[in-house]
C-alpha positions in Angstrom: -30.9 -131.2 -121.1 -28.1 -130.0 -118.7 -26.1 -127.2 -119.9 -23.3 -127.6 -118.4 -22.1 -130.0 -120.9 -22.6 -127.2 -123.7 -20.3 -124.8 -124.9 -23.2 -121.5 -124.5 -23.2 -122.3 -121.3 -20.4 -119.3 -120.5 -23.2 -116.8 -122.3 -23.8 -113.7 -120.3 -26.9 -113.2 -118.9 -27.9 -109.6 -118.4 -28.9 -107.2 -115.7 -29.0 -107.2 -111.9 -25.4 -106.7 -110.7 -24.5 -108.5 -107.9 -27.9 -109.1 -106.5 -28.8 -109.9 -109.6 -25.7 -112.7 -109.9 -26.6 -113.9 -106.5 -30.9 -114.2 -107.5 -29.5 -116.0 -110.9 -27.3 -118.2 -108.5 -30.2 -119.3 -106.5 -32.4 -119.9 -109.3 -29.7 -122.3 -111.0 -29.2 -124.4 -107.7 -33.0 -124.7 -107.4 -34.0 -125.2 -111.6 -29.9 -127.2 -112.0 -29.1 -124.5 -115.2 -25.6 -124.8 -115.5 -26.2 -121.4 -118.0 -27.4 -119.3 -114.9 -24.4 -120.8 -112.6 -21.6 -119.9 -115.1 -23.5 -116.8 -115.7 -23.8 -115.7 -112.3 -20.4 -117.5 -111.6 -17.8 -117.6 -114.5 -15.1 -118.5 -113.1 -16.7 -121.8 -112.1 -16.7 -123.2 -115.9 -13.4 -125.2 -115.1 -14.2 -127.0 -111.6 -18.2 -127.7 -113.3 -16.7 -129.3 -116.2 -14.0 -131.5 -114.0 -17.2 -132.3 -112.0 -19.2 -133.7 -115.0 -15.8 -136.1 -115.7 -16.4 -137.5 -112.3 -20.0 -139.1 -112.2 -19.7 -140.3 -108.2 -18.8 -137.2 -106.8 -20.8 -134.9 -109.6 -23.9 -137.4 -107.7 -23.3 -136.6 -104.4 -22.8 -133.0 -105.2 -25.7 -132.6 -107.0 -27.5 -134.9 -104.1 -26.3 -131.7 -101.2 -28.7 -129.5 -102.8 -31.7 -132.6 -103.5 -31.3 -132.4 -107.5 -30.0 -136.4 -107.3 -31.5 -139.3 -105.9 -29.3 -142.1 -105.2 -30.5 -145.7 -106.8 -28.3 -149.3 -106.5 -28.3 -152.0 -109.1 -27.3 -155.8 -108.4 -25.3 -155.5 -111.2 -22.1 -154.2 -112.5 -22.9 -151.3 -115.1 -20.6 -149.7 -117.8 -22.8 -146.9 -120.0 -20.2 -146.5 -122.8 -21.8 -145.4 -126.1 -21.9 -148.0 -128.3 -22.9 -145.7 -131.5 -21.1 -142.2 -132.5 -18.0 -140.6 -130.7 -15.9 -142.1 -133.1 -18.1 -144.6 -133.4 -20.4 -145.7 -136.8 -23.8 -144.2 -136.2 -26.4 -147.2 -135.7 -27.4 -148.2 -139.0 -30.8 -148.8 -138.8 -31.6 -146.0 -137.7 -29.6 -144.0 -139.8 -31.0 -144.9 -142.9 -34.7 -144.2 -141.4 -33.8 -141.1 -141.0 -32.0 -140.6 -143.8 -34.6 -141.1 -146.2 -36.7 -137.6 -145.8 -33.7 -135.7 -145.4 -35.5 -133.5 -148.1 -38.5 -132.7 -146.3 -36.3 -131.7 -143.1 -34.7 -129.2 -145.5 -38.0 -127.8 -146.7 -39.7 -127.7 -143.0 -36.3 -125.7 -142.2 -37.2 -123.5 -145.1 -40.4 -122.8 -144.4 -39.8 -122.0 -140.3 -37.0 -119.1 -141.7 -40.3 -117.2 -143.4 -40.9 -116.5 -139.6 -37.8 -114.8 -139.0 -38.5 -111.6 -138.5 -40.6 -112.6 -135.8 -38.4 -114.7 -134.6 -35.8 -111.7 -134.5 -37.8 -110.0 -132.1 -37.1 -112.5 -129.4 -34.1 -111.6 -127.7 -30.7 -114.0 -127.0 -31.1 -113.1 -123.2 -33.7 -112.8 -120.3 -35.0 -114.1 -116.9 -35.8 -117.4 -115.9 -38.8 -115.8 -114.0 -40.1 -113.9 -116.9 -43.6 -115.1 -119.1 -40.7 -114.2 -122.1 -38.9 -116.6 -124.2 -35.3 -115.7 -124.9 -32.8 -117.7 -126.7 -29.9 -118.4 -124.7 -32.2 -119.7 -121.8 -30.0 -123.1 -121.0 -32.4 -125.6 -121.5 -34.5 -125.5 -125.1 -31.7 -125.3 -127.7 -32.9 -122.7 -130.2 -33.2 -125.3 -133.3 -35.8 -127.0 -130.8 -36.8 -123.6 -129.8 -37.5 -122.9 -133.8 -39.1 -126.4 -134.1 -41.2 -125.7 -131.6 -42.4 -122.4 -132.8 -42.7 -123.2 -136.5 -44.7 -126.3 -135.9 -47.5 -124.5 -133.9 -47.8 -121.9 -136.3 -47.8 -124.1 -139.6 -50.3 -126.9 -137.9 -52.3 -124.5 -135.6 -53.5 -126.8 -133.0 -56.7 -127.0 -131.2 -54.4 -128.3 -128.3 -50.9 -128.0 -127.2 -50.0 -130.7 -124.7 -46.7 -130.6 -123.2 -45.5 -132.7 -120.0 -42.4 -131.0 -118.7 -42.7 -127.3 -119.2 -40.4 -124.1 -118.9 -39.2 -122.4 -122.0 -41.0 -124.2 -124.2 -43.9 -122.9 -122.9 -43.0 -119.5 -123.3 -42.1 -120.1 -126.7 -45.4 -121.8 -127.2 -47.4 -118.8 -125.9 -45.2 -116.7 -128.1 -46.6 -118.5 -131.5 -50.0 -118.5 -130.3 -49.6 -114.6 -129.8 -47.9 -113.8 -132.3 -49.9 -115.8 -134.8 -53.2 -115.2 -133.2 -53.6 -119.3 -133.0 -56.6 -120.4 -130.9 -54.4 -122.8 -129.4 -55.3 -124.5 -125.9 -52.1 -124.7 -123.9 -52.3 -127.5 -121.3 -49.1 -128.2 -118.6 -48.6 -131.8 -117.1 -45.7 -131.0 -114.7 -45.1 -131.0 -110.6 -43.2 -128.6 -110.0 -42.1 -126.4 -114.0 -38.5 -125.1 -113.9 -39.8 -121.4 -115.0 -43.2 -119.5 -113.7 -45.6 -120.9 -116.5 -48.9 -120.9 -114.9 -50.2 -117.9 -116.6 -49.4 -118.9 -120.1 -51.4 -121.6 -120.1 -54.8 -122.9 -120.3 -55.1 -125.6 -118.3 -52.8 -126.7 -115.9 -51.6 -130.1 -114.1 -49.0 -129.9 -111.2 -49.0 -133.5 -111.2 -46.3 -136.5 -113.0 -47.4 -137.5 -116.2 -47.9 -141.1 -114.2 -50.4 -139.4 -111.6 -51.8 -137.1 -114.3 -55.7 -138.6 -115.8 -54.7 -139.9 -119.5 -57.9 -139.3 -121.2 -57.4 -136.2 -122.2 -55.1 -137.7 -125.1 -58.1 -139.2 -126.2 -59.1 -136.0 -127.4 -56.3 -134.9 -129.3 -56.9 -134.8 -133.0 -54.5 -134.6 -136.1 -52.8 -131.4 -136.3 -52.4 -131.6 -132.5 -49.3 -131.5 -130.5 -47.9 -133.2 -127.5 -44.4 -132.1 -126.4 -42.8 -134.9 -124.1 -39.4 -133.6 -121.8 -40.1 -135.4 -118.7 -37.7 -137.4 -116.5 -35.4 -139.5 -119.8 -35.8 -142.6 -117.4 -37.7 -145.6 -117.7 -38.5 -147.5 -114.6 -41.8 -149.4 -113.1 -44.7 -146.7 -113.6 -42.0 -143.4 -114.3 -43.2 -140.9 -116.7 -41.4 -142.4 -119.7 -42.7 -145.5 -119.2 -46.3 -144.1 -118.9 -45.6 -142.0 -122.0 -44.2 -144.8 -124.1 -46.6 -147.6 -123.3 -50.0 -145.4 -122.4 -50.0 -142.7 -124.2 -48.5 -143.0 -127.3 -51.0 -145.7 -128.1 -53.5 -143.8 -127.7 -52.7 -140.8 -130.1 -54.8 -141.0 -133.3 -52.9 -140.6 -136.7 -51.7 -137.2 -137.2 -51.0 -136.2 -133.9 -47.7 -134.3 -133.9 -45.2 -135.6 -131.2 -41.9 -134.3 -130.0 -39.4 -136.1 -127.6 -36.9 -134.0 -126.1 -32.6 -135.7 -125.3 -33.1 -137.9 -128.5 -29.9 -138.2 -129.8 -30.4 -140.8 -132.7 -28.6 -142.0 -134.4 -26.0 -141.8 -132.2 -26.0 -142.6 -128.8 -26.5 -140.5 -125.8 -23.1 -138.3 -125.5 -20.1 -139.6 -123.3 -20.6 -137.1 -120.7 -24.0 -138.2 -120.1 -23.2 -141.3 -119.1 -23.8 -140.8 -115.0 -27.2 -139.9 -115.7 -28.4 -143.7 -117.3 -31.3 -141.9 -119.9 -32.9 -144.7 -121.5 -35.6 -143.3 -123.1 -34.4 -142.7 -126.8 -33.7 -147.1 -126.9 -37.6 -146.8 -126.3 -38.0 -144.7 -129.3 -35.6 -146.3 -131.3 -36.9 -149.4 -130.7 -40.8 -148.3 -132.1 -39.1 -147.4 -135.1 -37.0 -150.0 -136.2 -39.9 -152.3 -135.1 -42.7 -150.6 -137.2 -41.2 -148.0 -139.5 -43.9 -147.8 -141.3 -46.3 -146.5 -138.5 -44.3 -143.2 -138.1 -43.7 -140.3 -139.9 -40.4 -138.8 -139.0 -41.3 -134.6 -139.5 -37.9 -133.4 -137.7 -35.1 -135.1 -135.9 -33.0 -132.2 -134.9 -30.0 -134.2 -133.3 -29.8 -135.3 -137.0 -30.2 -132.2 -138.9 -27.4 -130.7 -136.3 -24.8 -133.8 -137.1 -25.4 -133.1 -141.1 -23.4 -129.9 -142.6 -26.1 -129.2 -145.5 -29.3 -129.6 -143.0 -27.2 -127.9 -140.5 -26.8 -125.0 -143.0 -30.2 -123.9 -144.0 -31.2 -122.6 -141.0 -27.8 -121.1 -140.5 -29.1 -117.7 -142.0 -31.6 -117.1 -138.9 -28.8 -118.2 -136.5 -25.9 -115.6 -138.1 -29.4 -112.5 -138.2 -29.6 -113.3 -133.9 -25.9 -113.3 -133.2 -26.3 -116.9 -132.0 -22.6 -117.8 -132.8 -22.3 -120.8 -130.4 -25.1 -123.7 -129.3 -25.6 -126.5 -127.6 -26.9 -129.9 -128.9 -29.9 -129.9 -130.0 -32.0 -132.8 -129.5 -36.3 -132.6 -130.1 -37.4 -135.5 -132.0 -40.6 -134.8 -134.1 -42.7 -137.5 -135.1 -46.8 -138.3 -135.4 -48.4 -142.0 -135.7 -49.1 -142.6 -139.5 -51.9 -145.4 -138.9 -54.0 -146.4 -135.9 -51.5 -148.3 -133.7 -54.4 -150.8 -132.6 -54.4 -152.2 -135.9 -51.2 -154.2 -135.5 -49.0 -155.9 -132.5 -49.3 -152.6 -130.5 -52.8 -152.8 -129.0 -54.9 -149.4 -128.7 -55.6 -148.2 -124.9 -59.3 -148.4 -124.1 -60.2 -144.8 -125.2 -62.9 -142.6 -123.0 -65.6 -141.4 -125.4 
């Protein structure tokens, strides 16, 4: 998620002075946070934002500095949401989600009994830094919560997560906090954030270069956390994800996507950046509810006042006043997806 869109992305983030400002400038050009420009750079807020209203020159900008590649179609494209933003929410999806709006509720519940853990983390750090911190710009702290709570309630033989940064940190933060016994494994070229140390096992590769077997050996109870490119195109990582490995996950494996918005679609201001991965997502489900368990759809919870409430309590004890979108999608196969029209990958015993 690009924070520039968000309105924390004017948080101050401490220390350094001006050679501080000018090491948080470079970082933001190299990782794209919009938190670290505006924080290094406030007065930038107003010329950023007119920049995201104008999708061809926000490109080539973003294209000076090798954070955009250029691709052409053959054919005229219009990406207008077609679902929220004064729009009905899609109704299919709505209603899936709608039915275990209980058990959200209660998963919220029972992630607050964490709190004073979770206190201890503070709102601001460094991008460079093994620590998580709150306002980091990219994991939204309901996702950030999620995240946590998850690992410490199903205590995982094996964390898996293909696109890393702050949620690794938060990761390694359950598993120390928590004592877990948790294997931490990285699937990611080139991580926004200096992660190699808190993990296990590490692969600087794309998901679509990286060797799939290892989700063979995921079990139930363990957890794959998917925030790779949004795109899906011939053999990119969301296409991998989506039609190699999901398949191959055996029933109870936890799974979170990261930029769902459902049920609404992908916001206005997103438009010049053509995601298409939550259509993927949204299409499983409303082909084969019955496969999925929906555990936590946080785009969801954040859209409804009374889910958006309970964890408010945790938010008001951190002094987190203002956030951006969240938008992890938790979700873990409820029956072996080779027993119907999606065929099981050929596993590696």
């Amino acid at each position: 998620m690009t924070a520039t869109d968000l309105p924390s992305a004017a948080s101050p983030v401490t220390g350094g002075g001006l050679r501080g400002g000018i090491r948080r400038l470079r970082s933001a050009v190299r990782t794209a946070s919009g938190v670290e420009v505006l924080s290094a750079l406030p007065f930038l807020a107003g010329p950023l934002a007119r920049l995201e209203r104008r999708p061809l020159l926000h490109g080539l900008v973003l294209s000076a500095f090798g954070l955009r590649r250029p691709i052409f179609v053959d054919f005229p494209v219009s990406p207008e949401p077609r679902f929220g933003y004064g729009r009905p929410d899609h109704p299919g999806i709505s209603e899936l989600l709608d039915r275990r709006r209980d058990a959200y509720a209660d998963t919220l519940r029972r992630f607050l009994g964490h709190a004073d853990r979770l206190a201890a983390v503070p709102l601001h750090g460094d991008l460079d830094s093994g620590e998580p911190y709150w306002r980091n710009g990219w994991l939204p702290p309901l996702d950030a919560l999620a995240l946590y709570g998850f690992l410490v309630e199903h205590e995982p033989a094996r964390y898996v997560e293909i696109g890393s940064g702050n949620s690794t940190k938060f990761a390694r933060r359950a598993v120390r906090d928590h004592g877990l016994r948790t294997r931490i494994t990285s699937i990611d070229p080139a991580p926004r954030a200096s992660v190699d140390v808190l993990c296990d096992d590490v692969v600087r590769a794309p998901l679509e270069r990286a060797d799939l077997s290892l989700f063979d050996e995921l079990d139930a109870g363990d957890v794959v956390f998917f925030d790779g490119s949004h795109r899906s195109f011939m053999g990119s990582d969301v296409t991998v994800f989506f039609f190699e490995v999901l398949p191959r996950l055996r029933p109870g494996v936890l799974v979170q996507v990261h930029d769902i918005m459902l049920p609404r679609d992908y916001p206005p201001q997103w438009r010049h950046r053509h995601y298409n991965e939550q259509y993927l997502l949204a299409a499983f489900l409303l082909a084969a509810p019955e496969r999925w368990e929906i555990e936590l759809p946080n785009a969801f919870v954040a859209g409804d006042p009374e889910l958006r409430e309970v964890a408010a309590p945790l938010w008001r004890r951190l002094g987190l006043t203002e956030h951006f979108l969240p938008a992890s999608f938790w979700l873990r196969p409820r029956a072996d997806l080779g027993s119907g029209p999606v065929a099981t990958m050929p596993r590696t015993e």
